[in-house]
C-alpha positions in Angstrom: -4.5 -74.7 -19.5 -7.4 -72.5 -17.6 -6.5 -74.7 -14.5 -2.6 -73.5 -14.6 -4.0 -70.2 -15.4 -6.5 -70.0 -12.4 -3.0 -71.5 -10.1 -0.8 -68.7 -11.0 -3.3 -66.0 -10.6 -4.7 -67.6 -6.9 -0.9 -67.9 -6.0 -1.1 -65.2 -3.7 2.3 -65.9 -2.4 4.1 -65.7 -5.6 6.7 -63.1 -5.4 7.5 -60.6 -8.2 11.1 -60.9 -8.4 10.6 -65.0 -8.4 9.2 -68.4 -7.2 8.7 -68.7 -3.8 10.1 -71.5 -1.8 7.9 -74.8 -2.8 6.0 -76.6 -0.7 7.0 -79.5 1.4 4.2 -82.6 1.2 4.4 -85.1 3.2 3.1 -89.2 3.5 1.9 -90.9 6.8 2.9 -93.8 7.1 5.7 -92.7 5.2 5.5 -95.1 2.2 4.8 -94.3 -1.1 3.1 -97.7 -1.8 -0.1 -99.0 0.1 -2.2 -102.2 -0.3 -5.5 -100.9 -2.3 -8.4 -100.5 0.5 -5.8 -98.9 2.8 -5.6 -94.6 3.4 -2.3 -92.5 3.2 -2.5 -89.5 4.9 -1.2 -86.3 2.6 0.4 -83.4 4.8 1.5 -79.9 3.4 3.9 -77.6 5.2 6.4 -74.8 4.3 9.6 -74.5 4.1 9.7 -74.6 7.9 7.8 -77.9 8.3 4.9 -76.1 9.9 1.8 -76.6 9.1 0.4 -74.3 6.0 -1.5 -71.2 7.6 -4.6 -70.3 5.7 -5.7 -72.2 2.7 -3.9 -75.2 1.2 -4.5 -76.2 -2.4 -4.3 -80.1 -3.2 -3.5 -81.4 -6.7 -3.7 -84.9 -8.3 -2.6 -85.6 -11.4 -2.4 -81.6 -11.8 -6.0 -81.5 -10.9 -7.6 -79.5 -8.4 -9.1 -80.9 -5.5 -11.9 -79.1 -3.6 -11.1 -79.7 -0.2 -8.4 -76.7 1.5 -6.9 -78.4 4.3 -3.6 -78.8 4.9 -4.1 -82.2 5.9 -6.3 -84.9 3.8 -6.4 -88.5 3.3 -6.4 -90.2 0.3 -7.4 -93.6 -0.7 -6.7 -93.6 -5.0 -3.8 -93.7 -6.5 -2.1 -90.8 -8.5 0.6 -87.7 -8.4 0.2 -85.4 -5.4 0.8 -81.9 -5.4 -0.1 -78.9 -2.8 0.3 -75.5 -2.0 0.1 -72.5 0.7 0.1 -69.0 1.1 3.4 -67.7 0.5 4.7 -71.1 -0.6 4.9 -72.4 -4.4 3.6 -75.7 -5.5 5.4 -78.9 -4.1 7.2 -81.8 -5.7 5.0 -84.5 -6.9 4.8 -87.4 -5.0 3.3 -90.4 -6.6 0.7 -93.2 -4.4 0.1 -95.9 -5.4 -2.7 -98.2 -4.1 -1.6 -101.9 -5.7 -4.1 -105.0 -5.5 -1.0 -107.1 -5.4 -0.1 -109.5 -2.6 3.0 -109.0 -2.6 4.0 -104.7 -2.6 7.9 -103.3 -2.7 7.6 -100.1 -0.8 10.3 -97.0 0.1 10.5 -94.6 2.5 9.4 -91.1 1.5 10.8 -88.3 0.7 14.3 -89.3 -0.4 17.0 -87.1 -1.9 19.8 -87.3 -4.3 22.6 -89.2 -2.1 20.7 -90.4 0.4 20.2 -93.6 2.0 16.9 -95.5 0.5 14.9 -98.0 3.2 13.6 -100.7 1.0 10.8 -103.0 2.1 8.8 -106.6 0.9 5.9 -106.4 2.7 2.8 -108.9 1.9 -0.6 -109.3 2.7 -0.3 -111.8 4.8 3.2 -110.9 6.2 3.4 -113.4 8.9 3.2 -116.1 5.9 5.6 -114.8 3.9 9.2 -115.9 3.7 12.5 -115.5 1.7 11.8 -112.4 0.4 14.7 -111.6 -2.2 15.6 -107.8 -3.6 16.2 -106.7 -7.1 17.5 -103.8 -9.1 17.2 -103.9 -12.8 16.6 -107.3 -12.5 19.4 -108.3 -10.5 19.7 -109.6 -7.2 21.0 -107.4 -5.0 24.1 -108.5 -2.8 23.0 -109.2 0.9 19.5 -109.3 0.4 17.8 -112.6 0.8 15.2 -113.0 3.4 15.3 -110.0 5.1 12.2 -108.0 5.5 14.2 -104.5 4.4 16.9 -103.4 3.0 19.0 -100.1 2.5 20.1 -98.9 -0.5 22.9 -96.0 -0.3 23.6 -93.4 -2.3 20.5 -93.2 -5.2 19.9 -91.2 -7.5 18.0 -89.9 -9.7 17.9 -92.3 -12.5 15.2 -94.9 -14.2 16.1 -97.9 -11.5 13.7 -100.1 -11.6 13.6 -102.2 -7.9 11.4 -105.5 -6.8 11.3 -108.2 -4.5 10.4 -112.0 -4.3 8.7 -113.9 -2.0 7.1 -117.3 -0.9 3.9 -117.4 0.6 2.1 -120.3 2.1 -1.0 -121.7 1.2 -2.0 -124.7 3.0 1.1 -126.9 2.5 2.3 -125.4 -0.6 4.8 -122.5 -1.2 3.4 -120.2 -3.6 6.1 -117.4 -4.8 4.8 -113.9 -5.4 6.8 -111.2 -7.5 6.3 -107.4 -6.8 5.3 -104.6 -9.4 8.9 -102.9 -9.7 9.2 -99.7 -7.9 10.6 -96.4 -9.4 11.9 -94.5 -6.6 11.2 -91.1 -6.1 14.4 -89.5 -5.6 14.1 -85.7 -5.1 16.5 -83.4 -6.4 18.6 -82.3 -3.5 19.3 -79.2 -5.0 18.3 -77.8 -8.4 20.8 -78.4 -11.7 22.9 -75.3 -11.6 22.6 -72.0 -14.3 25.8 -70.4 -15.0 25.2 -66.5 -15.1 27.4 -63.7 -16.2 27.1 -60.1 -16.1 27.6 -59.5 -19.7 27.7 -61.8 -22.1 29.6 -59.4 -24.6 32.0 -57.4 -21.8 34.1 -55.0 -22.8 38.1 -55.4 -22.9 39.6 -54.4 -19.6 36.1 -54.5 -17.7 35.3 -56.7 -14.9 32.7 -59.6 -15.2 31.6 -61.7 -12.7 30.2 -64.8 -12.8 27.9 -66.5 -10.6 26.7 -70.6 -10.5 23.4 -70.6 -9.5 21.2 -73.5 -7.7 18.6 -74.3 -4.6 19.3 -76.5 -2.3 15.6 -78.4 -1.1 13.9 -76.5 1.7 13.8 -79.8 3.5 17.8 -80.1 3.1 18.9 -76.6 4.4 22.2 -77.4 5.8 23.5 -79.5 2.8 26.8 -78.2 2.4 27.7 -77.0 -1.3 31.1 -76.0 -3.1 31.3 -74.4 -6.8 33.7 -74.7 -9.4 34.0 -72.6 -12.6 35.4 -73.0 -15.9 36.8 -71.6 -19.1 36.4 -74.3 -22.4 38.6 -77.0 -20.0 40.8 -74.6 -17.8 39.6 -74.3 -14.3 39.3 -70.5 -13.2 40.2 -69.2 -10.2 41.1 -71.5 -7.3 39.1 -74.1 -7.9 36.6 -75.6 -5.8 35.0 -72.7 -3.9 31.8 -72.2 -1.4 31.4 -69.4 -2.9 29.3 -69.3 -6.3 30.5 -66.1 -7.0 33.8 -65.5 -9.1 34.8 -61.6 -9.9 37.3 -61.6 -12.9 38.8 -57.8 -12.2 39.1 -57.4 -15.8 38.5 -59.4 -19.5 40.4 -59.2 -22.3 40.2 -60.7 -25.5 41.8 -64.0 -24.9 39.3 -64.5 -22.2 36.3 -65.1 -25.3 35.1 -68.7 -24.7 32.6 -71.1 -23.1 32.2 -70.9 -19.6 30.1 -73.2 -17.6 30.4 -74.2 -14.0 30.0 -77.5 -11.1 28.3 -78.0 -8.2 28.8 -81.0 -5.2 28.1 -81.7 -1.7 31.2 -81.8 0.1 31.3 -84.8 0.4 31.6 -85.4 -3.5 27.9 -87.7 -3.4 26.1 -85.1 -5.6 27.5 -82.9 -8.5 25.9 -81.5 -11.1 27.1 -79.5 -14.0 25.4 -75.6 -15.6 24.9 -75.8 -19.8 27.8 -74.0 -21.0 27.8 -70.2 -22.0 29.8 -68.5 -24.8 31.0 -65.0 -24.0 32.8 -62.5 -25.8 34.9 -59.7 -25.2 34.3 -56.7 -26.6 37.3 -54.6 -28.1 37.1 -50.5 -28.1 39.9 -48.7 -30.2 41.6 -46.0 -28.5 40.5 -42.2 -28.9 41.2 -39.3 -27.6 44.9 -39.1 -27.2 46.9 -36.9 -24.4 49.8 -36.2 -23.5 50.8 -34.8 -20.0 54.5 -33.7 -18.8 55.2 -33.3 -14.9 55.8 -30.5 -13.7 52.7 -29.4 -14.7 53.4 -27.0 -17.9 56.5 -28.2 -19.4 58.4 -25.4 -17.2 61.5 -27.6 -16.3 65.0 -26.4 -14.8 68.2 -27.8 -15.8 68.8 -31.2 -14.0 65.2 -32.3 -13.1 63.3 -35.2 -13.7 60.6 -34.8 -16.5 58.1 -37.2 -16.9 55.7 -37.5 -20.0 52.3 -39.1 -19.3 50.2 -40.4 -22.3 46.5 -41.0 -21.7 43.6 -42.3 -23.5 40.2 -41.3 -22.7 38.7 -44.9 -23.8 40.2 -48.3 -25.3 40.3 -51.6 -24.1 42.7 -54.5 -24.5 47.0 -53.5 -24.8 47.5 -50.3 -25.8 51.1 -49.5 -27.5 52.0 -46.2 -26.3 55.2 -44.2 -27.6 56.4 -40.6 -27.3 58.2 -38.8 -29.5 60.1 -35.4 -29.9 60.2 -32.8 -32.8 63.5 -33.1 -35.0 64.2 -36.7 -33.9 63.1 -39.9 -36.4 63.2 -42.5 -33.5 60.7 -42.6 -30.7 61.9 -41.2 -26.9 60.9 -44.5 -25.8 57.7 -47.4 -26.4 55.4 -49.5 -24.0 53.1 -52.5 -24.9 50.5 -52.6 -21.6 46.9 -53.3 -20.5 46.5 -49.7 -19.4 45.0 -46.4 -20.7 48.2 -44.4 -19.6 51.7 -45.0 -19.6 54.8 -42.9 -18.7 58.2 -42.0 -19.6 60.6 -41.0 -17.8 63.3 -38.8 -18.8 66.0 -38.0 -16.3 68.1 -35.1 -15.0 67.0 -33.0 -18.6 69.5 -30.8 -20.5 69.0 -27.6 -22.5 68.8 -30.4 -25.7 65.9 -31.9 -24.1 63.7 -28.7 -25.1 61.4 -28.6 -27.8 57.9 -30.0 -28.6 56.7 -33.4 -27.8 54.1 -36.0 -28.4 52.7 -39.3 -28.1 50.8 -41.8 -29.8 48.7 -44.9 -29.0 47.6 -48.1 -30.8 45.7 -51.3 -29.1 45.4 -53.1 -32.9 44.2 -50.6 -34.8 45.6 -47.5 -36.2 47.7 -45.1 -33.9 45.9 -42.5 -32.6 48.1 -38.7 -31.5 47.9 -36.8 -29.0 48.3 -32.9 -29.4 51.8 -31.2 -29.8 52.9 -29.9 -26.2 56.1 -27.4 -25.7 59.0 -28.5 -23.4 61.3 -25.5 -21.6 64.1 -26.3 -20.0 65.6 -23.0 -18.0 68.9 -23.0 -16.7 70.2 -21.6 -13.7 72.7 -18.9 -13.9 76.4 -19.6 -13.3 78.9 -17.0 -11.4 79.0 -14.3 -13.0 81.9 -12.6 -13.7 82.6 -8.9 -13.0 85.2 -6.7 -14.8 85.8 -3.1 -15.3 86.2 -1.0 -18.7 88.0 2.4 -18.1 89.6 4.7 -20.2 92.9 4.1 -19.2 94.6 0.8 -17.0 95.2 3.6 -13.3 91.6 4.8 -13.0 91.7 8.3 -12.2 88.7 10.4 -10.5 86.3 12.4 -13.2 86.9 8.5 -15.4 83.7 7.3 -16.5 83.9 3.9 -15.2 81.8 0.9 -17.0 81.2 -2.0 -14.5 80.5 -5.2 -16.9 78.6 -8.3 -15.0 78.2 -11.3 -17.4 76.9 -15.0 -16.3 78.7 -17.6 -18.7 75.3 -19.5 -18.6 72.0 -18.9 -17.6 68.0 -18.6 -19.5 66.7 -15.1 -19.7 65.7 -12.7 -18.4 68.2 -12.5 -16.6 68.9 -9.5 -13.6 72.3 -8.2 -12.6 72.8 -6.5 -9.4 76.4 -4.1 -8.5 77.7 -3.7 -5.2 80.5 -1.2 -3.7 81.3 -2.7 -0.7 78.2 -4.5 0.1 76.4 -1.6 -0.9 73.5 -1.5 -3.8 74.7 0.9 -6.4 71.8 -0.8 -8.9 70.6 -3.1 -11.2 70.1 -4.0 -15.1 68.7 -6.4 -16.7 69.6 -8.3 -19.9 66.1 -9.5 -21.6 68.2 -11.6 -24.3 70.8 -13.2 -21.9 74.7 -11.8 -21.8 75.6 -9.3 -19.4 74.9 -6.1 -18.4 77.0 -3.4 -17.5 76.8 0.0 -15.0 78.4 3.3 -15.3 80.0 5.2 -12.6 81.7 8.7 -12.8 84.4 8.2 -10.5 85.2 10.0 -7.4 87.7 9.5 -4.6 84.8 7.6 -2.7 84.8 4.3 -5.4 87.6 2.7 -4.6 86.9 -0.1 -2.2 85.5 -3.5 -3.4 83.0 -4.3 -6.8 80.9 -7.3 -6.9 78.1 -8.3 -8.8 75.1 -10.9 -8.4 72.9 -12.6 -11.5 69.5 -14.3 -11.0 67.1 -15.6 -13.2 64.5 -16.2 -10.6 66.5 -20.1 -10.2 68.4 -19.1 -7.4 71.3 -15.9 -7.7 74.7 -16.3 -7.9 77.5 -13.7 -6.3 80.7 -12.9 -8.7 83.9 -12.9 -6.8 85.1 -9.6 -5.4 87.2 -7.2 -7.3 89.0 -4.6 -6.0 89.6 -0.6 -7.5 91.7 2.4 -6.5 90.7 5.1 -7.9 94.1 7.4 -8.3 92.9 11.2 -6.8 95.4 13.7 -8.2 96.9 16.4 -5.4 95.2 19.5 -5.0 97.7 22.7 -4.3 99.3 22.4 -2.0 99.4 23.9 1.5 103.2 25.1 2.5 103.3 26.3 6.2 106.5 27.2 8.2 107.0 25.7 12.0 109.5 27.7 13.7 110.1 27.6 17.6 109.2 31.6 17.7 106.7 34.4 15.7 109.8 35.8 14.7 112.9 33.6 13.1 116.3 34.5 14.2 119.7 32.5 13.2 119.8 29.1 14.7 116.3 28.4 15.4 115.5 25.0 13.3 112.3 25.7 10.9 110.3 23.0 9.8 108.8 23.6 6.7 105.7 21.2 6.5 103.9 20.9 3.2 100.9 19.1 2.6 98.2 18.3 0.2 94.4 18.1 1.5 93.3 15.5 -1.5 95.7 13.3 -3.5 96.4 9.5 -4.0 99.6 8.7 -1.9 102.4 8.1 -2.5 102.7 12.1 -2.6 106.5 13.5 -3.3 106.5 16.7 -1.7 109.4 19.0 -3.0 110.9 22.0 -1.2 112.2 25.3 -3.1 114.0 28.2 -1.3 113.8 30.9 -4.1 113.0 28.6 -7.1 116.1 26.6 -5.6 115.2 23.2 -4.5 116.0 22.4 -1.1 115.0 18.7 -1.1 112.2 16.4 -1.5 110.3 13.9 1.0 107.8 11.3 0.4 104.3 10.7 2.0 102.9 7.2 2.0 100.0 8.5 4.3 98.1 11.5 5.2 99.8 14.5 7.4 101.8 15.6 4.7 105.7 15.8 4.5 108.3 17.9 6.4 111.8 19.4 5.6 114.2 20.8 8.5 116.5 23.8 8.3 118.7 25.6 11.1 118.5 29.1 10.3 120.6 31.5 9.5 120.9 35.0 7.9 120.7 33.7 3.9 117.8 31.7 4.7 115.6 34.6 4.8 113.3 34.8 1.3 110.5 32.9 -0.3 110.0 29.5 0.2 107.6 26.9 -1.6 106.8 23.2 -1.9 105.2 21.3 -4.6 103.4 17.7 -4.8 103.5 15.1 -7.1 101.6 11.3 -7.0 102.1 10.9 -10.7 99.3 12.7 -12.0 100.4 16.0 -12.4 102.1 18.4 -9.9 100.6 21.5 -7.9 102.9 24.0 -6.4 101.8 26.0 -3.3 101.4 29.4 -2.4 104.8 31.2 -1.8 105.6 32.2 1.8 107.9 34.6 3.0 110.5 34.1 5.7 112.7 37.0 7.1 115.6 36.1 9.7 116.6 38.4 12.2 120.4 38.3 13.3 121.0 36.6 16.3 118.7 35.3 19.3 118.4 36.8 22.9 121.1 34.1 24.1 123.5 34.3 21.7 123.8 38.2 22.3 124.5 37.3 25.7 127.3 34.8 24.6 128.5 37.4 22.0 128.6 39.7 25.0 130.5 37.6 26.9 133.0 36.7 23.8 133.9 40.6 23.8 134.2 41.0 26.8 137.0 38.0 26.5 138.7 39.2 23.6 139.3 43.0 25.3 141.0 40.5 28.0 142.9 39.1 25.5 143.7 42.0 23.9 147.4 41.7 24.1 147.5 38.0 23.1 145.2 38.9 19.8 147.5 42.3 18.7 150.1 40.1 18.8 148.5 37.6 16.5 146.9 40.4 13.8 149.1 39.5 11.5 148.9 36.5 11.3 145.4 36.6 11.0 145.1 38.9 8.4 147.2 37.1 6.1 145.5 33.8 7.3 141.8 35.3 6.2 143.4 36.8 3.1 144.4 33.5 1.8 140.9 31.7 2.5 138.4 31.0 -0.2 135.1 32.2 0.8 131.8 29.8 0.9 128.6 29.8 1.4 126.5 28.7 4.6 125.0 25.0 4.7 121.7 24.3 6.0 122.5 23.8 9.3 123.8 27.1 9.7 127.4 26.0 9.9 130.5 27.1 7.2 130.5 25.1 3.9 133.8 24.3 2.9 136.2 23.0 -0.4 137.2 19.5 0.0 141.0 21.0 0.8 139.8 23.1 3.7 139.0 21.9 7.6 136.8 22.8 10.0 136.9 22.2 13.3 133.6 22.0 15.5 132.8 21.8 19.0 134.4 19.6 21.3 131.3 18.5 23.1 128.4 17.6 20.7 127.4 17.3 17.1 125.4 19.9 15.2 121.7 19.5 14.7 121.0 18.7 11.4 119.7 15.9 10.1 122.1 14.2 7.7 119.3 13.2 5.9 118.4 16.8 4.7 119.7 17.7 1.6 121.0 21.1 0.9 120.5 24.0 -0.9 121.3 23.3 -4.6 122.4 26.9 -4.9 125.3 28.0 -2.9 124.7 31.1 -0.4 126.4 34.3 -0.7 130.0 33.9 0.8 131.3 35.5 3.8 134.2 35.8 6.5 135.0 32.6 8.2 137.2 34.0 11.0 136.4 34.6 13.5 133.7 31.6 13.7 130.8 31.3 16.1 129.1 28.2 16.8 126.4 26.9 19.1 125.6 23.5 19.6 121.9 24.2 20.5 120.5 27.4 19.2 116.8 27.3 20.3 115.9 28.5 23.6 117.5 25.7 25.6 120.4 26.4 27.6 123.9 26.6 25.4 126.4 24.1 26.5 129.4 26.1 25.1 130.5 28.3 22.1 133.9 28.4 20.9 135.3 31.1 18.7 139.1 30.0 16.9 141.3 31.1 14.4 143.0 27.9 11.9 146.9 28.1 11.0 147.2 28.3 7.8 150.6 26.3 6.2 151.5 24.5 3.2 149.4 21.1 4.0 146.4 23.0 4.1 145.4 21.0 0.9 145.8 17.8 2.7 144.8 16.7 5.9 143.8 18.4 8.9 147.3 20.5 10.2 146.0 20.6 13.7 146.0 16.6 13.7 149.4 16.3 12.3 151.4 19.0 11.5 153.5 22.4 13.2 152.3 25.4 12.4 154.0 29.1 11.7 151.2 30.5 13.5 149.1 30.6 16.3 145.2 30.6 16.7 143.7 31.9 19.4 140.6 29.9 20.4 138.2 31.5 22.5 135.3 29.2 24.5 132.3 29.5 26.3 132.3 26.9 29.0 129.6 25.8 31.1 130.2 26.3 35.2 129.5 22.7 36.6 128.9 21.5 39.7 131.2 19.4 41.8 128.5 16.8 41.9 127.2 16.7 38.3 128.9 14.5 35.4 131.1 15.5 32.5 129.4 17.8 29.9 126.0 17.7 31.5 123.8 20.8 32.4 122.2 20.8 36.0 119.1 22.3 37.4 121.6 24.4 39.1 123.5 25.6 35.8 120.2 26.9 34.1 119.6 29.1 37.7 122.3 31.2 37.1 122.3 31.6 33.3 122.8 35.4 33.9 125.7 34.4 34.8 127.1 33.0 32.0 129.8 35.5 31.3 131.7 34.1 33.7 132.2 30.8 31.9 134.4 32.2 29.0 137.9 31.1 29.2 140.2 32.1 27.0 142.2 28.7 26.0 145.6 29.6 24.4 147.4 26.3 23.0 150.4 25.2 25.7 152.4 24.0 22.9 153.5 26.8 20.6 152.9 24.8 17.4 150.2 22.4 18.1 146.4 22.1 19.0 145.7 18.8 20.8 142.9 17.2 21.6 140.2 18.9 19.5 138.7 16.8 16.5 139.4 18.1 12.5 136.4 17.9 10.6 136.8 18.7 7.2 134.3 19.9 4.4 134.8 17.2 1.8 
């Protein structure tokens, strides 16, 4: 015991973290057996097969020699054993030395699997004949008389091997038997140690597992492969040259024996590791969490929420489940080996909010997580924009309520009006609903409302709707348009009446003396117009009034005075007299007639266009070249006008300040028919009118009835025109048109 003391502390090689490499000794001749009286040589090297540098240490029988060379030579039999620096002690290698004649020696060193050289060798060798070789007592096949043999493929077991032979002495044969022979067969590499990382792992951690062996430093480039196993199932791929095997994670069924194999390639060697129990370790589950995505549990209508449960540790399957307040059945459950699972729940509704949890179990008691709050905001709709007046025609000065409402939609939610694409403001409904915005109406509000919503998810526009706002007429404006500063018979008067402000339509009505004269409408701005052709009874006050349904305004009353007659028509009326003292004769001999005739006439009143108004029973005849002037679109006076004389009449065509075409001044014959139709048409008469007319002088070259440039030169000369026109036939008038006042 002090000598294996003393050896570990001299080692001086021996490394901390484990033996070094052994020694490598060596036999020359290389035979472990040797006839007594003869030397063996005993060489020690390192792994390299160089010679030992520094001192060499030389055992037998576990003894200590004195001598420090790496070479001796020994001469006694017994189990050799060296070392060197840096090296651990060798093998042993057993010498014998026999007295025997006859010696069975093998070649040294020899490994598991090799190929053993067997040899019968005697003193006397040349002597010595039909050698035979044994193993266990048997004769081995192939074997007689040979002076070696090879035996393939030993191992390490307790054969024991001998041989047979004849010698000769003198002339007898004398057979000689050899001491059996144990064969030193060296491990080729060391019986294998299955290792583990843990032998208690914990559930769902990795382990790896490693066969471990040495191959002999004098067989380096032996070629190994592994195998490792589970009770009797086979793990991994099987044969491997890699001892290593990394299981990624163990679980509870993996608890068992483990061991592991190791060969040569070419299957000569294998050896089996002692088997090794492990087992896995299970760890409940604690701390419980549950996670929704998005972060926060701030969802909108129609996205994808998923809940995440997590456990901090546990090993092994976990059962994970979520649930939601209010419901009795889980969302949803899932058996895995993992410490998170997730749920997804798609396109989520305004149901889906609330508060949620989970829970998770691997065999023991379910652990849960914390309570976590779910939102689900909703986008508003289109909203929808109405208005809410005091009456169904908004009128300006109306207080005007403009409600905006989004059927759906999370608050807070924030309206916005517009007039016309215009901002006229916001409100906001903290509770959800609508919101509304008041406008005192004015004339500038009609046009086009809209309203938007937005709840911070994206705003929505309503669809337009369109206001008038109904703007009652201010007073009217009356203003009189005549052709002159100073109105005379026959001139045509416009009187023009217009309101500055008012929703149109605008009926615009004309009064002559609180009488009305007509009305007109006005469906745009510029006001309205009514016509009149003078005469003396239109002198007075006029005014207009105006009307869009909201209440009338009447104007401001202006006063109109008409003179008698204009500059031309005292020229004409000139001219007349000085025709009628021509035909003085003609109309002395017709007073009588005429004074009976304008006895018997009813009198009436003027019309508007300055011509006679007659009964339905009297005619009238006009001029025989072109209508009057008014427009038979002008109504007239409601109240008559003051009656006068009707003979003798006057009338011209075109009063204003253009050039007359003619005037014509006649007297009617009155008879019996006057009741009926037109007597000039038709029927004799007892007396005779004398018709006095202004003609135009016309030039040769101009057309029928048509002023020339020539005519209006010589307007001074006008009086010369007047013809008087006395009818050819004593009781007829031809050729000039009745027009009678029905």
């Amino acid at each position: 015991m002090l000598l294996w003391l003393l050896l570990l502390i001299l080692t001086p090689g021996r490394e901390q973290s484990g033996v070094a490499p052994k020694a490598v000794l060596l036999l020359d001749p290389p035979w472990s057996t040797a006839f007594k009286g003869e030397k063996v040589a005993l060489i020690c090297s390192s792994i390299s097969h160089s010679l030992a540098q520094g001192d060499t240490y030389w055992y037998r029988d576990e003894k200590l020699l004195k001598v420090k060379h790496d070479k001796i030579q020994i001469t006694k039999p017994g189990n050799y054993q060296c070392k060197t620096r840096g090296s651990s002690l060798s093998d042993a290698v057993h010498v014998e030395f026999s007295p025997d004649w006859l010696i069975l020696q093998a070649l040294h060193p020899v490994f598991e699997g090799d190929n053993v050289i067997l040899r019968c060798q005697g003193k006397d060798n040349k002597n010595t004949h039909q050698k035979v070789y044994y193993k266990d007592g048997k004769q081995l096949p192939n074997s007689y008389n040979l002076d070696k043999i090879t035996v393939n493929s030993v191992s390490r077991d307790n054969s024991k091997y001998h041989c047979t032979a004849y010698r000769k002495f003198y002339i007898l044969d004398i057979e000689e038997t050899s001491k059996p022979l144990n064969i030193q067969v060296q491990e080729l590499f060391l019986h294998p140690v299955l290792r583990a990382s843990s032998s208690t792992p914990i559930e769902g951690s990795p382990m790896t597992l490693t066969c471990e062996t040495q191959l002999s430093p004098q067989r380096p480039d032996v070629q190994l492969q592994f195998s490792l196993f589970r009770d009797s199932q086979t793990l991994g791929l099987g044969w491997s040259r890699s001892p290593r095997l990394q299981i990624p994670a163990m679980w509870t069924e993996d608890s068992g024996s483990y061991w592991c194999e190791v060969e040569t390639v070419t299957h000569s060697i294998k050896k089996r590791s002692l088997r090794s129990q492990i087992r896995v370790q299970r760890v409940p589950v604690s701390n419980v969490n549950l996670e929704i995505r998005p972060t926060g549990g701030q969802l909108i209508e129609g996205e994808n929420m998923v809940l995440i449960c997590s456990v901090a540790q546990g090993s092994g399957t976990v059962t994970f489940s979520w649930h939601k307040e209010g419901r009795v059945r889980s969302l949803g459950r899932k058996t895995q080996r993992s410490l998170l699972a997730e749920l997804h729940v798609l396109t989520v509704k305004e149901s889906d909010a609330g508060r949620y949890y989970c829970a998770a179990d691997n065999v023991h008691s379910p652990i849960l997580s914390t309570w976590i709050r779910v939102t689900v905001r909703i986008p508003v709709s289109h909203p929808v924009l109405t208005f809410r007046a005091p009456r169904a025609h908004t009128v300006v000065g109306d207080l005007l309520e403009l409600h905006c409402e989004s059927p759906r939609g999370s608050p807070p939610i924030l309206y916005r009006f517009y007039h016309e694409d215009v901002t006229l403001g916001n409100s906001s409904a903290p509770s959800g609903g609508g919101a509304s915005f008041n406008l005192s109406l004015t004339a500038e509000h009609s046009g086009n409302y809209s309203c938007d919503a937005d709840n911070g998810l994206g705003a929505q526009h309503s669809h337009g709707v369109s206001l008038r706002v109904t703007v009652p007429v201010s007073r009217p404006v009356l203003t009189l348009r005549a052709p002159r500063a100073q109105a005379v018979v026959g001139d045509l008067l416009e009187l023009h009446c217009e309101s500055l402000r008012g929703s149109f339509p605008i009926l615009y009505w004309f009064y002559h003396e609180d009488d009305t004269l007509g009305n007109s409408s006005a469906h745009s701005g510029g006001g309205a117009s009514f016509n009149l052709s003078l005469t003396t009874e239109h002198s007075g006050n006029y005014s207009c009034e105006a009307d869009n349904g909201l209440g009338a305004q009447h104007s401001k009353v202006v006063t109109l005075n008409v003179t008698g007659t204009s500059r031309n028509r005292t020229g004409l009326t000139a001219a007349g007299i000085t025709g009628l003292v021509l035909s003085i004769l003609v109309l002395a001999a017709a007073a009588a007639l005429l004074h009976y005739a304008r006895a018997r006439r009813k009198p009436g009143g003027l019309s508007a266009t300055g011509t006679s108004s007659h009964s339905p029973s009297e005619c009238q005849e006009p001029s025989s070249s072109r209508p009057s002037r008014i427009d038979p679109q002008e109504p007239t006076h409601s109240k008559p006008l003051a009656p006068m004389e009707l003979e003798p009449m006057y009338s011209n065509v075109n009063p204003g300040d253009s050039n007359p075409i003619y005037s014509q001044i006649w007297s009617i014959w009155h008879t019996k028919e006057n009741s009926a139709n037109c007597p000039m048409m038709h029927q004799e008469h007892e007396e005779l009118t004398v018709l006095y007319s202004e003609l135009k002088k016309t030039h040769p070259d101009d057309s029928a009835g048509e002023a020339t440039s020539r005519d209006r030169a010589h307007e001074e000369d006008d009086e010369e025109n007047y013809e008087n026109i006395l009818n050819p036939r004593k009781n007829k008038v031809q050729d000039l048109p009745c027009l009678c006042n029905t």
